[in-house]
C-alpha positions as CSV (number, residue, x, y, z in Angstrom):
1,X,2.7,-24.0,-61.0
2,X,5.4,-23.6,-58.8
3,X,8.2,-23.9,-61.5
4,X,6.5,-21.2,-63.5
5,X,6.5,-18.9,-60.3
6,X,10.1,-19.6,-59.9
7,X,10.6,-18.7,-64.3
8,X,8.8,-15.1,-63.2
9,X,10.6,-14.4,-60.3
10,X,14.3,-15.2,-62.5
11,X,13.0,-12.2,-64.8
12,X,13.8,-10.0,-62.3
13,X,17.2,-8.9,-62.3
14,X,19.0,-8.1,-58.7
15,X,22.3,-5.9,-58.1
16,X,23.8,-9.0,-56.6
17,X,23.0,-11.7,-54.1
18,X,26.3,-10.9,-51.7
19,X,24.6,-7.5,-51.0
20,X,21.3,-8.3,-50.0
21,X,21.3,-12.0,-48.7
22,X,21.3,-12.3,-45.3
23,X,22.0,-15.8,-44.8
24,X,24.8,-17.3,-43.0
25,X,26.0,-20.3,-44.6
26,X,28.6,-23.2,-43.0
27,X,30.2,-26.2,-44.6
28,X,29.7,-29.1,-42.1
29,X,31.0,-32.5,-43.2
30,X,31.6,-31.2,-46.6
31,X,28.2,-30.4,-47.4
32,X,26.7,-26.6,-47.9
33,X,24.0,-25.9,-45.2
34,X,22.5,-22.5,-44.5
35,X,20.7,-21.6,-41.2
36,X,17.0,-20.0,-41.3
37,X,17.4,-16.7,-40.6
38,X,15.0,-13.6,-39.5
39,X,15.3,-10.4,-41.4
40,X,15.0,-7.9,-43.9
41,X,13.9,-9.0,-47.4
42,X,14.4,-7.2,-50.7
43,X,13.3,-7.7,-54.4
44,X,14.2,-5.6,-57.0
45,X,14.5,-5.2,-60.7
46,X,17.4,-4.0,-62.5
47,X,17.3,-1.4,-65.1
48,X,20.2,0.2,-67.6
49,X,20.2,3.5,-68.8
50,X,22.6,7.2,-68.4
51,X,21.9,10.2,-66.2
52,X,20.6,13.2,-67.8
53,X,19.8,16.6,-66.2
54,X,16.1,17.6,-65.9
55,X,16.9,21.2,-66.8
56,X,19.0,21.8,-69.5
57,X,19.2,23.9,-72.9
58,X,20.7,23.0,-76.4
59,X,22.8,25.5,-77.8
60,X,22.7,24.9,-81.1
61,X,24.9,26.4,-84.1
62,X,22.9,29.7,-85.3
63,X,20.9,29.8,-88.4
64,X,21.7,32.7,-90.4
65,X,18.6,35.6,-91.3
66,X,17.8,36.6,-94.7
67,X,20.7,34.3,-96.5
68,X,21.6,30.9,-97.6
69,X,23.3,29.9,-94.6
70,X,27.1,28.4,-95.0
71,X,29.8,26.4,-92.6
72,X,30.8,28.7,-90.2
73,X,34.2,28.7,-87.9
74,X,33.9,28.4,-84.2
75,X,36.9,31.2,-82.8
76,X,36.0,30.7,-79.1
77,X,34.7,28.1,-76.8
78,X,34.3,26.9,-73.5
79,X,35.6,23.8,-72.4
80,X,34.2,21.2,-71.7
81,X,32.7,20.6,-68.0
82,X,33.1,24.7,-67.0
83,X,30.3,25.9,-65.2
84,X,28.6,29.0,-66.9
85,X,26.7,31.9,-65.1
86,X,23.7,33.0,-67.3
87,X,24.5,35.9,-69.9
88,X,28.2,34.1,-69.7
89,X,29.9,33.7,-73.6
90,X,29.5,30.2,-74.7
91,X,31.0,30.3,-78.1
92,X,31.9,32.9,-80.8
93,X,32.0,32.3,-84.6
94,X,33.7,34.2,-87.0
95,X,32.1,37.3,-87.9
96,X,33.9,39.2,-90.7
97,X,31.6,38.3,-93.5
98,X,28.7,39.3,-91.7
99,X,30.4,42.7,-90.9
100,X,31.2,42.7,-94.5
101,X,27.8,42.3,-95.4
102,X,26.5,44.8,-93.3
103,X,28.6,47.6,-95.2
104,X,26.9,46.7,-98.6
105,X,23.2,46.6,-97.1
106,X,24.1,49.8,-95.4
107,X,25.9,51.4,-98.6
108,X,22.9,49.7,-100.4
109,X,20.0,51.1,-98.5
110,X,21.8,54.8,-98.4
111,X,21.8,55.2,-102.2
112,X,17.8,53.8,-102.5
113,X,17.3,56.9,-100.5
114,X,19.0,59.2,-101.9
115,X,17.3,58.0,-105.1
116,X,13.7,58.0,-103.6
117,X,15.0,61.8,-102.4
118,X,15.9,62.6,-105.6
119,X,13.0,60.9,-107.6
120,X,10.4,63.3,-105.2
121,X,12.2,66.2,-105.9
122,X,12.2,65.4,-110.0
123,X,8.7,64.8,-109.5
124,X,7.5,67.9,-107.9
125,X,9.6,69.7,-111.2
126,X,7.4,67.9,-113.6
127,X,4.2,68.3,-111.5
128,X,5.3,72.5,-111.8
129,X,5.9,72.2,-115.1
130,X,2.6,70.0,-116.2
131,X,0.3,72.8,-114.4
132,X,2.6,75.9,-115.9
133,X,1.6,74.0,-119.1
134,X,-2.4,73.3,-118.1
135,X,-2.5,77.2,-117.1
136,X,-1.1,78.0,-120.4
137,X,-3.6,75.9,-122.3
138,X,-6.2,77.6,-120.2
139,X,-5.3,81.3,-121.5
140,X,-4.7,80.2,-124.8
141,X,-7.9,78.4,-125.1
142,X,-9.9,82.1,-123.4
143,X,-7.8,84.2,-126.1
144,X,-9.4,81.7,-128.9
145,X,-13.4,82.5,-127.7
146,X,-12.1,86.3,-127.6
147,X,-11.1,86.3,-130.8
148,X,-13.6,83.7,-132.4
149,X,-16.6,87.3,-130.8
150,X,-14.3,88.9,-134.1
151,X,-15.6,86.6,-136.6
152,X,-18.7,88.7,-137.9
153,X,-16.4,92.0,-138.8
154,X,-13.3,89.8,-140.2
155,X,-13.0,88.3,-143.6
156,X,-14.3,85.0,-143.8
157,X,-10.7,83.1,-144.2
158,X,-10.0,84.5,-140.8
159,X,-13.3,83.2,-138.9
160,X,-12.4,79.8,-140.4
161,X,-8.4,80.1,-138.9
162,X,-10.0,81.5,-135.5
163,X,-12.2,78.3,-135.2
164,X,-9.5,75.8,-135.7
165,X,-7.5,77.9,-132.8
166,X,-10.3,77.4,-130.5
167,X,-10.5,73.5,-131.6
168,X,-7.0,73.6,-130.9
169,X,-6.8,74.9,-127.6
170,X,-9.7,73.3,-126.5
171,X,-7.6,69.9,-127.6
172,X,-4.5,70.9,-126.0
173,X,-6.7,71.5,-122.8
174,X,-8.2,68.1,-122.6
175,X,-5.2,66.3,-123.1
176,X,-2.7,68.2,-121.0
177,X,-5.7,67.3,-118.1
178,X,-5.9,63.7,-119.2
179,X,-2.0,62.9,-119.1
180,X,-1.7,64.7,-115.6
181,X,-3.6,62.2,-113.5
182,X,-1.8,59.3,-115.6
183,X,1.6,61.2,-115.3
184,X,1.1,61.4,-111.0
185,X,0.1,57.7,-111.4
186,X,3.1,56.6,-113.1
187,X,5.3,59.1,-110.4
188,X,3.8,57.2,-107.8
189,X,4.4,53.7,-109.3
190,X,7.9,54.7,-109.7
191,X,8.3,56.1,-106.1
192,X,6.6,52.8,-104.8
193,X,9.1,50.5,-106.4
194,X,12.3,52.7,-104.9
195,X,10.6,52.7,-101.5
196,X,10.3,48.7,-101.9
197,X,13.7,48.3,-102.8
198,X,14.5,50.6,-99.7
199,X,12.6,48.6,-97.3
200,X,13.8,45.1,-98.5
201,X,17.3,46.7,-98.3
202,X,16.4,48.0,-94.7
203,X,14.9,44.7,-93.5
204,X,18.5,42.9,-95.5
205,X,20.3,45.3,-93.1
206,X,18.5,44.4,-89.7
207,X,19.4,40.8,-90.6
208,X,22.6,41.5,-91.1
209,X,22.5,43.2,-87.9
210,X,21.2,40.3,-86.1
211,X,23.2,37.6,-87.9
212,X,26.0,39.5,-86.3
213,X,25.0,39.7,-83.0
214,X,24.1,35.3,-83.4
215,X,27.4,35.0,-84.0
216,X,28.1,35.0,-80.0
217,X,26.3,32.9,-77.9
218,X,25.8,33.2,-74.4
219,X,24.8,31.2,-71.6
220,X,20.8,30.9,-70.9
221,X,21.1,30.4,-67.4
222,X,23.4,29.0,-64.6
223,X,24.8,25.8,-65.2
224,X,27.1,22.9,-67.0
225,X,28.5,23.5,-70.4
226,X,28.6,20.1,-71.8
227,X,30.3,19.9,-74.9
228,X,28.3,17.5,-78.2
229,X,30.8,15.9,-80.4
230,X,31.1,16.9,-83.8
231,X,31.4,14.5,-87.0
232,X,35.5,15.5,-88.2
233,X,36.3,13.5,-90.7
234,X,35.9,9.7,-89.3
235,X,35.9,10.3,-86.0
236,X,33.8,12.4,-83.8
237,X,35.5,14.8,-81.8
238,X,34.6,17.8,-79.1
239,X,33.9,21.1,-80.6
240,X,37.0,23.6,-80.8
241,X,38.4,26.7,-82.5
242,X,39.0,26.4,-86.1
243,X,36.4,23.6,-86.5
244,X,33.9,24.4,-89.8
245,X,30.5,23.7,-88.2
246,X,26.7,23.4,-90.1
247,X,23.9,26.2,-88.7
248,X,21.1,24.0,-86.9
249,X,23.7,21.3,-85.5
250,X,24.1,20.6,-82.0
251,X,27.1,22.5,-80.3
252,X,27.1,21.7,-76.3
253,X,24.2,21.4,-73.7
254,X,23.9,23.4,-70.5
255,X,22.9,21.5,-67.6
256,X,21.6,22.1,-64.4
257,X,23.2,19.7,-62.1
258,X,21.6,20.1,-59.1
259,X,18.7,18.2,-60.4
260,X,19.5,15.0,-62.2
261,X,17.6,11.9,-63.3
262,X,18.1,8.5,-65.7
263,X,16.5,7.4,-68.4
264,X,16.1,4.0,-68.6
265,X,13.9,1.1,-70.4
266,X,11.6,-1.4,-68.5
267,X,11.2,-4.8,-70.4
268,X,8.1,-5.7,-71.0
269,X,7.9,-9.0,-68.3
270,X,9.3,-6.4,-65.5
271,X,6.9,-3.6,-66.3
272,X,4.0,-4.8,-64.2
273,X,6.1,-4.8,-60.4
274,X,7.3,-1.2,-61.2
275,X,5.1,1.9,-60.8
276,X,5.3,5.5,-60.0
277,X,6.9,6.6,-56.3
278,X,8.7,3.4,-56.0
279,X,11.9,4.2,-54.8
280,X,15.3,2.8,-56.4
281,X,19.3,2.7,-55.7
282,X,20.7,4.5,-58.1
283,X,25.0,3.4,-59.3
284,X,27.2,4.5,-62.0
285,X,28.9,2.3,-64.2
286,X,31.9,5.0,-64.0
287,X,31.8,5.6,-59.9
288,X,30.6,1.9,-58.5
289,X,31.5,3.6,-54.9
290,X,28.4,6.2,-55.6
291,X,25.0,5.2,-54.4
292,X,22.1,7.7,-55.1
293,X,18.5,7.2,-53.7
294,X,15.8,7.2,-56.3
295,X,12.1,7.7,-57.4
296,X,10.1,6.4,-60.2
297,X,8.8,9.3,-61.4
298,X,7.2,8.2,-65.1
299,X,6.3,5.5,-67.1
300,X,5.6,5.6,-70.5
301,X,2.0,4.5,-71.4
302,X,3.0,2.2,-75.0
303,X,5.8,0.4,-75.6
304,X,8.3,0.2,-78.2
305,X,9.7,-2.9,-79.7
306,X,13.5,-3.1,-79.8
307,X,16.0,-3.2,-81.8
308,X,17.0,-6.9,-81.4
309,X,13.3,-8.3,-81.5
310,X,10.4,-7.0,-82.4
311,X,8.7,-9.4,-79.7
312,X,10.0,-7.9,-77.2
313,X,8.9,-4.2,-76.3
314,X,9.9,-1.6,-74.0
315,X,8.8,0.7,-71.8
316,X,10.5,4.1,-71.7
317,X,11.0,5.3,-67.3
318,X,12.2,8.1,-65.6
319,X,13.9,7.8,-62.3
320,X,14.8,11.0,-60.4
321,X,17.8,11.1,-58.3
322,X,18.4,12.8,-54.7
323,X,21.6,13.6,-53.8
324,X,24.5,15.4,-55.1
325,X,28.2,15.0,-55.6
326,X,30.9,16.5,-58.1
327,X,30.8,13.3,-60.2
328,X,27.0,13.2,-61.2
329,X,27.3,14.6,-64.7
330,X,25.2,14.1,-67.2
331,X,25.3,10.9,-70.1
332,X,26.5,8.7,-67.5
333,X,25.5,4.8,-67.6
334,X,23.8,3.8,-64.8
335,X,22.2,0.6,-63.3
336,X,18.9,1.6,-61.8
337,X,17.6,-1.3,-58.8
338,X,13.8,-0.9,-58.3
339,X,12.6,-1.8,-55.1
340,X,9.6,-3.5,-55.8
341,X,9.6,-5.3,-52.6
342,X,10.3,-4.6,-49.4
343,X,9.8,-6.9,-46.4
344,X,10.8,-6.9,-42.6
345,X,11.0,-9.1,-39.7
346,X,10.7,-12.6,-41.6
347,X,12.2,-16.2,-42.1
348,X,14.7,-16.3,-44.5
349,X,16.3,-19.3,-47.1
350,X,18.8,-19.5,-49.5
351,X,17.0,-20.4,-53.0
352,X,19.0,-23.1,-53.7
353,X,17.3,-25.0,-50.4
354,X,13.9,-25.1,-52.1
355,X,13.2,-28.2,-53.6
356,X,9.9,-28.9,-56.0
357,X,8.4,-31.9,-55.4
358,X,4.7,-32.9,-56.8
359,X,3.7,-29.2,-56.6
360,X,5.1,-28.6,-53.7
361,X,7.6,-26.6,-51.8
362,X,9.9,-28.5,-49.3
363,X,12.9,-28.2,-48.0
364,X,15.5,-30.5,-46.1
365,X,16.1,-29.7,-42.4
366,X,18.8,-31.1,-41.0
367,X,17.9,-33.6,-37.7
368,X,19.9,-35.6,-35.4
369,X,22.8,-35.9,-37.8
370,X,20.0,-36.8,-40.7
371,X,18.2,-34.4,-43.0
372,X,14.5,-34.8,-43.0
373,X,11.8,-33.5,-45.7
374,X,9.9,-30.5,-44.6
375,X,7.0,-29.0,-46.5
376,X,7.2,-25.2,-46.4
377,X,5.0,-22.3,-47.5
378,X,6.4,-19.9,-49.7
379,X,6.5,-16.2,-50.0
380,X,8.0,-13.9,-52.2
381,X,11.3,-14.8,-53.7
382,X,14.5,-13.1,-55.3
383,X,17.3,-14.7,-57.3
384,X,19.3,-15.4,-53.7
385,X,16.9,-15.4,-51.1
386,X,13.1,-16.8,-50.3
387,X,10.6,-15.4,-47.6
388,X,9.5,-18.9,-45.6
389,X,6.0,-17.6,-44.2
390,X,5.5,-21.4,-42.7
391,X,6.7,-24.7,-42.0
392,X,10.2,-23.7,-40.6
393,X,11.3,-21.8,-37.1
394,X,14.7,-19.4,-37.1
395,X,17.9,-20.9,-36.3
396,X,16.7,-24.5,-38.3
397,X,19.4,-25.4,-40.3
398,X,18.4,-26.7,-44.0
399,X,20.4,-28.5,-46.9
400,X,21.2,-26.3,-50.1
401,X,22.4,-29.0,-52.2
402,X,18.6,-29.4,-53.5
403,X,16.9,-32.2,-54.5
404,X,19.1,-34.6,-52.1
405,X,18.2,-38.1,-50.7
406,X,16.9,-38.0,-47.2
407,X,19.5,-40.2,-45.8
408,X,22.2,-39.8,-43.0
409,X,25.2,-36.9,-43.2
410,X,28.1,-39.8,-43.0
411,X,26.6,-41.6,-46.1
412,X,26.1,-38.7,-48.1
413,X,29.7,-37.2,-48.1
């Protein structure tokens, strides 16, 4: 039982034993003692991951409006690291093909209304004429019944001609109403189709319009500009002028430094001694001088297995980190130390003075030049140190070499 408490407590990674341990150790007569000691104790768990800003906002290359959207050329940016005020230009792209474009759409959309302008005024002509021609019709088809009242004093042959005028007219009448209504509807069709192609022309114009003003990007609030690196060629390189860049692709994050935090993965043996508001030292692979206080803030619910092992899963964290200082940027690896236990005022032991034996914990104390076995009760342990809550007193001095005979110091050098 005791060997598999000592297997958990290994899992738990430390930031090193020389920072923590509190134990003074001597070398008497060639042997390694340490003396009990009464202090602070500290168990932790070590977690990997890189610092990231809690606010922050991708600026990302703009999609074009209304097009199939090309490469387009970066012609400014800011370098990377400035610090940005919101409304502040990020980066430009080139613009002369949109300006370009907006010229035909403009010269595009004038001439569909000129023609709609010109298509209503030919319209209104053939509506005048039409109902010139209906009125006509009318007054020929009224001098027809006058002269059809002429029949009974004319000769015969006449009545006959006077009845096909009337059919006539009355013919001419019927149709010249009949094609007017499909005449308007055929003037309106037409119009409809020119006012189509004026609005799609209108709304090609307004993207245009807007693809132009995309092609400057500024700055969505105070912050970081941090630059993304761009695929060029083989190599990925920082964003600059003259590079050929793909609408939708990341360009450079701006980051709010004042608040920063880590992202980091919890195995899944540690993930039961962490939880929420625990509070962590914070270092930086890059700055191993910087210390930042910590809090747990999340913890994902479901793991994930990894990339080595599918045994193995992992639980996504998220430790916040107080403090500031010129250096804490963002994508930063950092070793995250969760302080999972915290003790005060207690007996203290090197590890390496615990010996298992049937079960049991002892130690060896040393006595009148001998050392002598001791059974000991146990507390929590770290991979240096081990709380004693019984069986020894402060200032004892115990034997480190482990499982050594209990015989006298002068036979066992």
């Amino acid at each position: 039982m005791l060997r598999l408490l000592l297997l958990l407590f290994l899992s738990l990674g430390l930031s090193g034993c020389g920072s923590v341990s509190q134990i003074a150790t001597s070398a008497e007569s060639e042997g390694r003692n340490a003396t009990v000691k009464r202090g602070s104790f500290r168990r932790t768990v070590r977690l990997t991951g890189a610092t990231s800003a809690v606010e922050s906002f991708t600026v990302l290359v703009p999609r074009l409006s209304g097009q199939a959207s090309g490469m387009l050329i970066i012609t400014g940016i800011v370098k990377n690291g400035t610090r940005v005020k919101e409304g502040d230009v990020l980066v430009e792209f080139d613009r002369q093909n949109q300006e370009k474009t907006i010229l035909d759409r403009q010269a595009e959309y004038d001439g569909l209304v000129q023609q709609i302008r010109k298509k209503k005024a030919d319209q209104v002509s053939a509506r005048i004429a039409d109902e010139t021609a209906i009125k006509s019709a009318e007054v020929d088809l009224k001098t027809a019944f006058v002269e059809m009242r002429k029949n009974d004093l004319i000769p015969k042959h006449q009545a006959e001609i006077n009845k096909a005028n009337l059919a006539e007219a009355e013919a001419q009448l019927t149709q010249l109403k009949e094609t007017f209504a499909l005449k308007r509807q055929a003037e309106a069709a037409d119009l409809r189709i020119l006012e189509i192609q004026r609005d799609r022309a209108h709304q090609a114009l307004l993207h245009a319009q807007s693809n132009v003003e995309k092609m400057t990007v500024r700055a969505p609030m105070d912050g970081l500009a941090v630059l993304v690196p761009i695929t060029k060629g083989s190599r990925s390189v920082d964003p600059q002028e003259g590079d050929e860049v793909r609408p939708g692709g990341g360009l450079m994050l701006v980051v709010d430094p004042s608040a920063m935090q880590v992202k980091a993965r919890i195995n899944q043996v540690d993930v039961a001694n962490i939880r929420v508001d625990q509070p962590a030292e914070i270092r930086l692979d890059a700055y191993p001088d910087l210390v930042f206080p910590g809090t747990v803030e999340m913890i994902s619910a479901i793991g994930i297995s990894g990339s080595s092992s599918r045994q193995i899963r992992y639980f996504s964290s998220t430790i916040s980190v107080q403090g500031r200082d010129p250096r804490l940027l963002p994508d930063l690896t950092a070793a995250v130390d969760i302080i999972v236990e915290n003790l005060d005022n207690v007996l203290i032991v090197p590890r390496e003075a615990i010996i298992e034996h049937n079960d049991r914990a002892e130690v060896e104390i040393l006595h009148n030049s001998r050392y002598e076995r001791r059974q000991v009760k146990t507390g929590p342990m770290n991979d240096c140190e081990v709380v004693i809550e019984s069986g020894l007193d402060e200032g004892m001095v115990v034997s480190t070499r482990g499982d050594s005979p209990d015989i006298a110091i002068s036979n066992r050098e």
